[in-house]
N, C-alpha and C positions, 0 to 999 in steps of 0.2 A: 283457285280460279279468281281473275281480279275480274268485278264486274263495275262496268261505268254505265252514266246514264247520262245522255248529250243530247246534244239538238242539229242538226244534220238538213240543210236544207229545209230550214223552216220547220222542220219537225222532232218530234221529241222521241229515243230511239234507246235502246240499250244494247249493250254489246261485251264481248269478252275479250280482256287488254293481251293483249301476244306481243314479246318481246320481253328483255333483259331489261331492268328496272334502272338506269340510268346513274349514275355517281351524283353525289349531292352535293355546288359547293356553295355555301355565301347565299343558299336559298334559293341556288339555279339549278336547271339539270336542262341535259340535251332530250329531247323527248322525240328527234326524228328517228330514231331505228323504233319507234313506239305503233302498231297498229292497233286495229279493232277488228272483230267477226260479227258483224252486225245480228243482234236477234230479232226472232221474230214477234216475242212478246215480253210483258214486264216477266225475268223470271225469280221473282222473289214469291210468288200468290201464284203461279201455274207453270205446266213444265216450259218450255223453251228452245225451241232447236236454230239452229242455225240460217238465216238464211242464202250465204251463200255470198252475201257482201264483205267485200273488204277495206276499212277507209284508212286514212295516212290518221294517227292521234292528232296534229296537227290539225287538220283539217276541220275540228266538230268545235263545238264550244259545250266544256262541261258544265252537267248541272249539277246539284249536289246528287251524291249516286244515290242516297235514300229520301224522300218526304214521308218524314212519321205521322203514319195515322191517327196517332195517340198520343203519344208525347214523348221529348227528352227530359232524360233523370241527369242532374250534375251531381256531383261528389264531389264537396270542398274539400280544402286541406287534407289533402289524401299521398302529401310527401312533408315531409316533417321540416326541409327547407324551405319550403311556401308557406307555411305556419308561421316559421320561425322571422322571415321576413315582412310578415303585415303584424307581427307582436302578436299572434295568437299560440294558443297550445294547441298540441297535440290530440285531437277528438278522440274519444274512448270507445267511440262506435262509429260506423260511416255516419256524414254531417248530411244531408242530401239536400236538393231544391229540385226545383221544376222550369224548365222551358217552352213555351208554347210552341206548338210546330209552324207558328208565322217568323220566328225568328230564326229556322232553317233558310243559309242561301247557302251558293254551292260554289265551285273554284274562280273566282275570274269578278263573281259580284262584288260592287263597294259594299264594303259596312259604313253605315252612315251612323254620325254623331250626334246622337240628341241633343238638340239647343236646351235642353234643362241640367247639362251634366257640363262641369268643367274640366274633369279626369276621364278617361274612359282606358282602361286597360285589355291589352290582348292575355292570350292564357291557354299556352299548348296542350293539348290534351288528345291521348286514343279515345275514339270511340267505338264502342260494343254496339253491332246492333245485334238482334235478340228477333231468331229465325222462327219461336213457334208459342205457342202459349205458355206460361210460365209462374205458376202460383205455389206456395210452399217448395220451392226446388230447394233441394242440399248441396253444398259446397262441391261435394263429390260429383254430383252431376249436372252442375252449373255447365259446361262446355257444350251439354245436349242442345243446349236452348239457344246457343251463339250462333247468328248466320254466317258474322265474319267482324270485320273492324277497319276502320277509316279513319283519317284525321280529324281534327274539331279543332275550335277556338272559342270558349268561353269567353264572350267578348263581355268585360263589364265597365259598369260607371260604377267608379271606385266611390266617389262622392254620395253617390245616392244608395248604393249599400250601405254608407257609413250611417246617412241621417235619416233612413225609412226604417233600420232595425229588423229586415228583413230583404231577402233577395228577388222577390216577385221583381219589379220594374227595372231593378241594378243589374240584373244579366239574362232577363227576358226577354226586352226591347228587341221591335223588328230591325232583323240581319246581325244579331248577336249571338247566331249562331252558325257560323261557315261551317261545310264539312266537304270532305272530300281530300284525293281525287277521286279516289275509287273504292269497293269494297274488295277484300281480300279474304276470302272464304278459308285458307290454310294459313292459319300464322303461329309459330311459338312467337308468346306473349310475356312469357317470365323474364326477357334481357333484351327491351329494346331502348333503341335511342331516341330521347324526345326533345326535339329543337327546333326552335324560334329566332328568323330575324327584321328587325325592324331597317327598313332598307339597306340591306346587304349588311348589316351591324350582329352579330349572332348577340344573342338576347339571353336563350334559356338553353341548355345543354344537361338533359340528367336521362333518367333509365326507369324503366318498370319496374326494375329491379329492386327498387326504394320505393314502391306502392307500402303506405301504412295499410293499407285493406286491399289485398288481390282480387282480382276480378271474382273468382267463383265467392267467396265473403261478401262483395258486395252484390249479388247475383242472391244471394241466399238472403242477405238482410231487405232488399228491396221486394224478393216476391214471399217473405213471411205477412205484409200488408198490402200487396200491391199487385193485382194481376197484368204481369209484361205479358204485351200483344207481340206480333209479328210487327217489324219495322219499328220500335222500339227502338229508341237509342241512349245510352250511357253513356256519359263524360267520366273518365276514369280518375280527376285531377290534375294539376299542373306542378310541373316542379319551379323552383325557383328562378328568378328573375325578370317577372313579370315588371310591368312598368307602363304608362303614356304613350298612346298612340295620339296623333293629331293629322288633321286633313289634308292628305298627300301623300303620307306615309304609306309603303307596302307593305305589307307582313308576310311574311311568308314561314311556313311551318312543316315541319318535316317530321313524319314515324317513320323507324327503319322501318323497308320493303312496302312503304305506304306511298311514295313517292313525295309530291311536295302540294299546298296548299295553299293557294295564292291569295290573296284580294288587297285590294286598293282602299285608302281606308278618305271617307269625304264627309263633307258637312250636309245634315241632316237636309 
């Protein structure tokens, strides 16, 4: 089930995406054979029926499909490509950081450029959200705990990562973190495609399939310390080709069967 969360006539709505998931090219896709079955309540925190509405996808302006109550967990260098191009190794354990849930926007928002940063990079990545409470989970039953999975973009100041010596402010900052379009409750996860382009320029092009730590590994190393909440989200890592975004630029971001992940990129 793909679940979106939009704004519909001034108001703020969720609903279940129907229709065949659109061909991807250059960061485009046709999204008019796309509908919605409008619900009746958020259903991530209670059940959900139908009500009986139908809108053109066109028609709504997405938001991002989850606001984490708690927080986003990132995992760096979690492809050995992206390692290998900012000159880092290979971590021997997942690297992890934190994002505050103010730097959650969702398909369509600018990401705005902080006037203290003169790099800021984009940074394709799945994200995991994390459907129910989750403390000591095992590898093996990592999957119990997944609601579903959506796009992300680690959006950083490469600059202020480099000379703060940590990543609180370098990939925290509000609107550094888009997600969307949708969530997707059914997905094989082991061989997707994860791609990036900086207007119409394809950027990053790799696969899950090159994950240094798979999802239930880091599902396992994050709640041995860490109790994941519901609406919980995970950055699973970027592959290679990251680079400079600047004001004008759209980025757009694609996970197989995830559809695409737009925003406009502007000065602070």
């Amino acid at each position: 089930m793909r679940i979106a969360r939009f704004v519909h006539q001034d108001e703020p709505k969720y609903g279940v995406v129907e229709g065949d998931v659109p061909q991807i090219e250059d960061g485009t896709w046709d999204t008019s054979g796309l509908s919605l079955a409008v619900l009746d309540q958020d259903p991530f925190f209670a059940p959900a029926q139908s009500t009986g509405e139908r809108l053109k996808f066109d028609d709504v302006r997405l938001l991002s499909p989850i606001l984490p109550r708690s927080k986003v967990i990132g995992v760096g260098r979690n492809f050995a490509d992206h390692a290998a191009e900012l000159g880092n190794e290979v971590p021997v354990s997942p690297l992890t950081f934190f994002k505050p849930n103010t730097a959650v926007i969702g398909p369509g928002d600018p990401i705005r450029l902080p006037s203290i940063s003169e790099y800021v990079s984009y940074e394709a990545e799945l994200a995991v959200i994390i459907g129910r409470v989750a403390k000591g989970v095992k590898a093996e039953n990592a999957f119990d705990y997944v609601l579903g999975y959506t796009g992300g973009n680690d959006v950083t100041m490469r600059d202020i990562q480099k000379s703060d010596k940590q990543w609180s402010r370098a990939k925290g900052f509000d609107t550094s973190c888009p997600l969307g379009p949708w969530i997707e409750t059914e997905l094989d996860v082991d061989d997707l495609s994860i791609r990036s382009w900086v207007d119409g320029e394809l950027k990053q092009d790799g696969n899950t399939a090159d994950f240094i730590f798979d999802i239930p590994t880091l599902i396992e190393h994050l709640s041995e310390t860490i109790t994941l909440l519901p609406g919980d989200v995970i950055l699973t890592g970027t592959p290679a080709g990251v680079g400079q975004i600047v004001s004008g630029n759209r980025v757009d971001i694609a996970i197989e069967g995830l559809g695409v992940l737009t925003n406009m990129v502007m000065d602070a």
